[in-house]
DOKETI-870846 format. One line per 10 residues: number of its first residue (from 1); their letters; for each residue x, y, z of N, C-alpha, C, O. Coordinates in steps of 0.02 Angstrom, whole numbers, always signed. Layout:
NUM> A> X/Y/Z/X/Y/Z/X/Y/Z/X/Y/Z | ...
END
This chain:
1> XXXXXXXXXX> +42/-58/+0/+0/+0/+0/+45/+62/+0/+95/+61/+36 | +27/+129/-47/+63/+157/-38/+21/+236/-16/+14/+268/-68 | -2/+265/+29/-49/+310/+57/+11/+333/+85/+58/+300/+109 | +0/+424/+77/+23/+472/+101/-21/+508/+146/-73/+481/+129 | -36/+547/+189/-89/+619/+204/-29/+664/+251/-5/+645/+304 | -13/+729/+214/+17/+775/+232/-43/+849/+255/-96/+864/+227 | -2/+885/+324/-64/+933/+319/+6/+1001/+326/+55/+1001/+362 | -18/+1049/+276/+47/+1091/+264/+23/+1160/+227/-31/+1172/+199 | +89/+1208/+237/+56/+1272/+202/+112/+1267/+143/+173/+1264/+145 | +80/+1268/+107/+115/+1304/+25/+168/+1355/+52/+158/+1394/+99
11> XXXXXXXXXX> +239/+1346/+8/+282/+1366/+22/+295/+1432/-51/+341/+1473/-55 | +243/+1422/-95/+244/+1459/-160/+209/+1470/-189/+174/+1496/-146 | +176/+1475/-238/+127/+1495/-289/+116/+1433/-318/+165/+1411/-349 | +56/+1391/-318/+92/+1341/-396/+98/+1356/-468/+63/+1393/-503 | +161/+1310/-485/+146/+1332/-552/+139/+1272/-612/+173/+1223/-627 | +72/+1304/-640/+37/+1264/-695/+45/+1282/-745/+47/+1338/-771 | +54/+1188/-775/+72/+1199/-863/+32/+1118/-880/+7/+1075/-843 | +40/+1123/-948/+30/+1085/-989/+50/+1031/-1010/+105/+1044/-1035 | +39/+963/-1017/+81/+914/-1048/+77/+932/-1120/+51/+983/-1143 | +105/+884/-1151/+105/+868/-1233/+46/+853/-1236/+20/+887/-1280
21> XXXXXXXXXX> +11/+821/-1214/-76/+802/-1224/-120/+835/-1198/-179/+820/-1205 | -106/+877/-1170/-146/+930/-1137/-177/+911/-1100/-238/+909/-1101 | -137/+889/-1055/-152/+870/-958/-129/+918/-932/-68/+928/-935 | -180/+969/-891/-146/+1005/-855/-106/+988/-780/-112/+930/-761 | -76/+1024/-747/-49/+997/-690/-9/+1040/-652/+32/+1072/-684 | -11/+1047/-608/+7/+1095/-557/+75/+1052/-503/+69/+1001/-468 | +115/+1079/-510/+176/+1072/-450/+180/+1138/-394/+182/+1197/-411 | +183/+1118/-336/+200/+1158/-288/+214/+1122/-233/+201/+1062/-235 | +238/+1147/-181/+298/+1124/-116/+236/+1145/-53/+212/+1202/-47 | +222/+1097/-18/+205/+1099/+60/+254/+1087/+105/+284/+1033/+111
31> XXXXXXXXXX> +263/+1147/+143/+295/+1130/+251/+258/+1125/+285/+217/+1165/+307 | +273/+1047/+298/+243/+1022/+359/+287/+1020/+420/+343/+995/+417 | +263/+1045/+475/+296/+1067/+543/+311/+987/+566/+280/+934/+562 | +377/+1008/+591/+392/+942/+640/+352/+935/+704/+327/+982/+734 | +347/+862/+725/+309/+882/+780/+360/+868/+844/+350/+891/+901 | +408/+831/+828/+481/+855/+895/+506/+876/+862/+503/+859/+803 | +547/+929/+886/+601/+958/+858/+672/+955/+905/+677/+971/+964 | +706/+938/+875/+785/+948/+890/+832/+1022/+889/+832/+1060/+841 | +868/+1032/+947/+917/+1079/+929/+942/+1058/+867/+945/+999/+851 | +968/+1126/+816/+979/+1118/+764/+957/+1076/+713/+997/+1053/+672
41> XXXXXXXXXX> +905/+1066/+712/+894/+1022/+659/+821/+1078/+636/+801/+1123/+673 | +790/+1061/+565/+747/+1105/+529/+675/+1086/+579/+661/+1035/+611 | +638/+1151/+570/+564/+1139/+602/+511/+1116/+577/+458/+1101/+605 | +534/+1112/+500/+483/+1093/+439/+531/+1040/+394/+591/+1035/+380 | +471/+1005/+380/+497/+957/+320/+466/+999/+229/+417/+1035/+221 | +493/+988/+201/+455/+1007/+129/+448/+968/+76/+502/+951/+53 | +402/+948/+48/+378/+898/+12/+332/+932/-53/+291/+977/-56 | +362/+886/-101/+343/+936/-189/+287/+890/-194/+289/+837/-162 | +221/+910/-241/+184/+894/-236/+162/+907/-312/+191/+954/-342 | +109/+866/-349/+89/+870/-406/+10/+857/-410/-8/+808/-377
51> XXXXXXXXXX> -42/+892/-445/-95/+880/-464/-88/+874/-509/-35/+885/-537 | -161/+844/-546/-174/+838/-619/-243/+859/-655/-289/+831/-624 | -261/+886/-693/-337/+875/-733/-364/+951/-704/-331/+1003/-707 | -438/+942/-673/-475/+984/-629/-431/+1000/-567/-401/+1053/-557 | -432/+942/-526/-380/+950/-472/-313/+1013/-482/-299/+1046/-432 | -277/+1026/-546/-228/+1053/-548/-265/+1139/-567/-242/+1194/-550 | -330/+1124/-607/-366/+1186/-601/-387/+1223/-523/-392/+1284/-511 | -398/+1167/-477/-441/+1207/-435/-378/+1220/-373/-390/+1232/-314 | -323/+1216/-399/-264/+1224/-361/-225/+1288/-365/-201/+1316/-316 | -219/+1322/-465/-218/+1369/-473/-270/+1422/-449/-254/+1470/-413
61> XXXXXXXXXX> -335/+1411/-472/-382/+1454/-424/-384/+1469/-367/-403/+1523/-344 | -364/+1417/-335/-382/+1452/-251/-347/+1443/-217/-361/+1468/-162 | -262/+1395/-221/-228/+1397/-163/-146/+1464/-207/-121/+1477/-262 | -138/+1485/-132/-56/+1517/-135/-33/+1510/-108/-56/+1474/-63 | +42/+1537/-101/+74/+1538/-50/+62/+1556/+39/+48/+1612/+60 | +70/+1502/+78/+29/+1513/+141/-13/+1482/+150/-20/+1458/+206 | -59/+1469/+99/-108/+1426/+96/-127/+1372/+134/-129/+1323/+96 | -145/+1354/+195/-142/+1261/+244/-186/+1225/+213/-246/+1240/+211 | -158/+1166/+182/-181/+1115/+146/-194/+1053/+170/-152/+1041/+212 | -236/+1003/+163/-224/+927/+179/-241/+893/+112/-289/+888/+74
71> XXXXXXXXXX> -168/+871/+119/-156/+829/+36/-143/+735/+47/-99/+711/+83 | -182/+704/+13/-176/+627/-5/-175/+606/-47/-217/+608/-91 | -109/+569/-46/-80/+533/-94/-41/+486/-109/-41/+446/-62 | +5/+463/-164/+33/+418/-164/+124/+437/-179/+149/+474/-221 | +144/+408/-143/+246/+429/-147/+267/+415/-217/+250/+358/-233 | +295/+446/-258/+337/+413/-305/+393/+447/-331/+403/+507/-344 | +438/+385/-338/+499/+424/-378/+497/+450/-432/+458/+440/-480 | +552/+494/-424/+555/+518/-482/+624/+537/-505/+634/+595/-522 | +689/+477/-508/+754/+484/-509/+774/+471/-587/+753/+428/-626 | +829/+529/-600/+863/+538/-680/+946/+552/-669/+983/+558/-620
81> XXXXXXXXXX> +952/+553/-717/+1030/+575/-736/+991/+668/-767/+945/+684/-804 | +1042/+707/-724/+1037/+772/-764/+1092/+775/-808/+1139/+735/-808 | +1082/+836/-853/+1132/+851/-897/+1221/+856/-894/+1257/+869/-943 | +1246/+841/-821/+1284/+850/-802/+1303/+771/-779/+1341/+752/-735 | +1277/+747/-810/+1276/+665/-781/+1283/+643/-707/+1304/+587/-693 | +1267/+680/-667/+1224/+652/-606/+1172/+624/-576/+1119/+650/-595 | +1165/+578/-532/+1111/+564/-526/+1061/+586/-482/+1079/+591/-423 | +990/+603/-499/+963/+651/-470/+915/+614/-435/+888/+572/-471 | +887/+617/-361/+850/+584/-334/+805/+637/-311/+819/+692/-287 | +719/+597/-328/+674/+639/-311/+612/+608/-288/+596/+563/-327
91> XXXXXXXXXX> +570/+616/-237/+508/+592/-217/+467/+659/-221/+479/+717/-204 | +405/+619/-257/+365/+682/-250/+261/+652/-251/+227/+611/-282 | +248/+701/-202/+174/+656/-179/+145/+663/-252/+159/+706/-294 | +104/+614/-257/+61/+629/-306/-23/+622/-278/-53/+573/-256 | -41/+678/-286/-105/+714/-225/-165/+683/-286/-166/+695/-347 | -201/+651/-256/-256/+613/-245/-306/+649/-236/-338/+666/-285 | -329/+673/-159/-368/+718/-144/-343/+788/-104/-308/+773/-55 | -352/+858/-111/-332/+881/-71/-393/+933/-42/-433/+956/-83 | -397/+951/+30/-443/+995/+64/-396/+1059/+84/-335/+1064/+86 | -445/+1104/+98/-423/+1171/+150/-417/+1145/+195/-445/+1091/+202
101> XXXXXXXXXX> -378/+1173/+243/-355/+1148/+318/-401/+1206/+374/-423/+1197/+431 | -402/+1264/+328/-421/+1308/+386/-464/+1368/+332/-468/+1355/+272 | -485/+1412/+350/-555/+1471/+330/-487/+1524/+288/-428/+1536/+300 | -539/+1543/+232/-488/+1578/+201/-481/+1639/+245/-430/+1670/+232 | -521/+1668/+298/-517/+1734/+334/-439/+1701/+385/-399/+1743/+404 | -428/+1638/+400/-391/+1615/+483/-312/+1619/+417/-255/+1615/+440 | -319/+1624/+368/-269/+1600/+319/-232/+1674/+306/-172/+1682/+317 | -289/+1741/+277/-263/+1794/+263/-227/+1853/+342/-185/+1897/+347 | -267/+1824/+381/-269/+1869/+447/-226/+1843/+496/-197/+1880/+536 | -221/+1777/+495/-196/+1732/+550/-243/+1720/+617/-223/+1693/+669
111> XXXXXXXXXX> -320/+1751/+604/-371/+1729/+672/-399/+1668/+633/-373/+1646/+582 | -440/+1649/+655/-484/+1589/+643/-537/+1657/+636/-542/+1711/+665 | -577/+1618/+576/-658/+1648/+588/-665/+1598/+542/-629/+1582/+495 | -747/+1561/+573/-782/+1507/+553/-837/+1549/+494/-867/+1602/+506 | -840/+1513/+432/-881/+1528/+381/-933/+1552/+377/-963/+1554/+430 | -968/+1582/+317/-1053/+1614/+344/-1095/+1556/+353/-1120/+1521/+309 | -1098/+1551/+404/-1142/+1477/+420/-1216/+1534/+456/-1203/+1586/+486 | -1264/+1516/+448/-1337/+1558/+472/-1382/+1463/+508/-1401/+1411/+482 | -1377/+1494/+582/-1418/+1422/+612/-1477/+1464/+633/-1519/+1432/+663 | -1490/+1531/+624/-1544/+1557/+630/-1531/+1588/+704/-1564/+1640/+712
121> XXXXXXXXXX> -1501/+1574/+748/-1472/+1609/+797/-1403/+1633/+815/-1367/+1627/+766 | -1378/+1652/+856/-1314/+1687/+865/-1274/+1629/+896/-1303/+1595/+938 | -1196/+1610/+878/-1154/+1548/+900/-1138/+1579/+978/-1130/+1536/+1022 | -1134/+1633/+992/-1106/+1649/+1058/-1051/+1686/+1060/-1039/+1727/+1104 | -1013/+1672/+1011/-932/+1701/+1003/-889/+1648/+963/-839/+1653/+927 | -927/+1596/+984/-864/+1538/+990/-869/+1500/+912/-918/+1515/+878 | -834/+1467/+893/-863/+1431/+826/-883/+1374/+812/-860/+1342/+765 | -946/+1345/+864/-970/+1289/+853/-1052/+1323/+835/-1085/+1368/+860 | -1061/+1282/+786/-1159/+1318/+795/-1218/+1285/+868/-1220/+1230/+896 | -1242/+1323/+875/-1290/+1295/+946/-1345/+1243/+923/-1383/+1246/+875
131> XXXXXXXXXX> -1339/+1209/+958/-1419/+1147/+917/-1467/+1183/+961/-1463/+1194/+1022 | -1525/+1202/+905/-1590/+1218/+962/-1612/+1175/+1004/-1594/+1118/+988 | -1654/+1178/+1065/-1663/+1151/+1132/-1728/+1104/+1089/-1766/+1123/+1045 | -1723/+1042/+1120/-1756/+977/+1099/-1717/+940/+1028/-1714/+880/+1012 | -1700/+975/+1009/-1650/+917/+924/-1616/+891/+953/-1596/+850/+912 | -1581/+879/+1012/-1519/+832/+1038/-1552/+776/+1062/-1522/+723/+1059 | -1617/+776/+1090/-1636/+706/+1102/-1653/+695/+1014/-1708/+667/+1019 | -1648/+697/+988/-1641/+673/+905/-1571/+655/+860/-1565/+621/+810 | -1529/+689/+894/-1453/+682/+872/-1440/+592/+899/-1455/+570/+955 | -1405/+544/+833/-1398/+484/+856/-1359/+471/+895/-1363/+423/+934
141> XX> -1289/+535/+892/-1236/+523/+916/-1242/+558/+1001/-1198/+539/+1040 | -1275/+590/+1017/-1291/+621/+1082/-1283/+591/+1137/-1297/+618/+1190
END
């Protein structure tokens, strides 16, 4: 089995092009935070990443740099000889599915603010919506 799921902010813009057959496809780089960290050693890992088709459309549209992503996928190489006759070693995810991690307002600002969600009353402050009084003896999970 080969399953990836990285959750990370775009380190760049992506940038989209074209195959010879006209597959579109998008490459761009996610940092994902370590979760121990060592004296001297990096706080982030960075990992190149590729879409394809729609997926690589809806990547140019709406993600940038900064962007927190959750991307799934599958590892693959991708090792050559460059022009210099070296050999070049490369892994790079190949994204499957990817989501927003967080509200585009918590993304541009750095607060959290939860979406226009309307439950017909006021949340309180906080960002969970309130269940009106009697629907919870109806909730299965309650």
């Amino acid at each position: 089995m080969n399953k990836v799921i990285l959750m990370g902010r775009l380190t760049r813009d992506p940038e989209v092009s074209s195959s010879t057959t006209g597959t579109t496809f998008a490459r761009y780089s996610i940092a994902v935070d370590r979760r121990f960290k060592r004296d001297g050693e990096p706080d982030a890992d960075f990992f190149n990443c590729t879409s394809f088709g729609k997926q690589a459309e809806f990547v140019e549209r709406y993600l940038k740099k900064g962007t927190k992503v959750v991307v799934s996928g599958r590892l693959q190489n991708n090792n050559y000889t460059n022009k210099e006759g070296q050999k070049v070693y490369d892994v790079r995810i190949m994204v499957e599915d990817i989501e927003f991690a967080e509200s585009k307002n918590a993304s541009s600002d750095g607060s959290f603010s939860s979406g226009s969600v309307s439950s017909g009353s006021s949340n309180g402050g906080n960002d969970f919506l309130n269940v009106p009084d009697g629907l919870v003896e109806e909730l299965p999970f309650s």
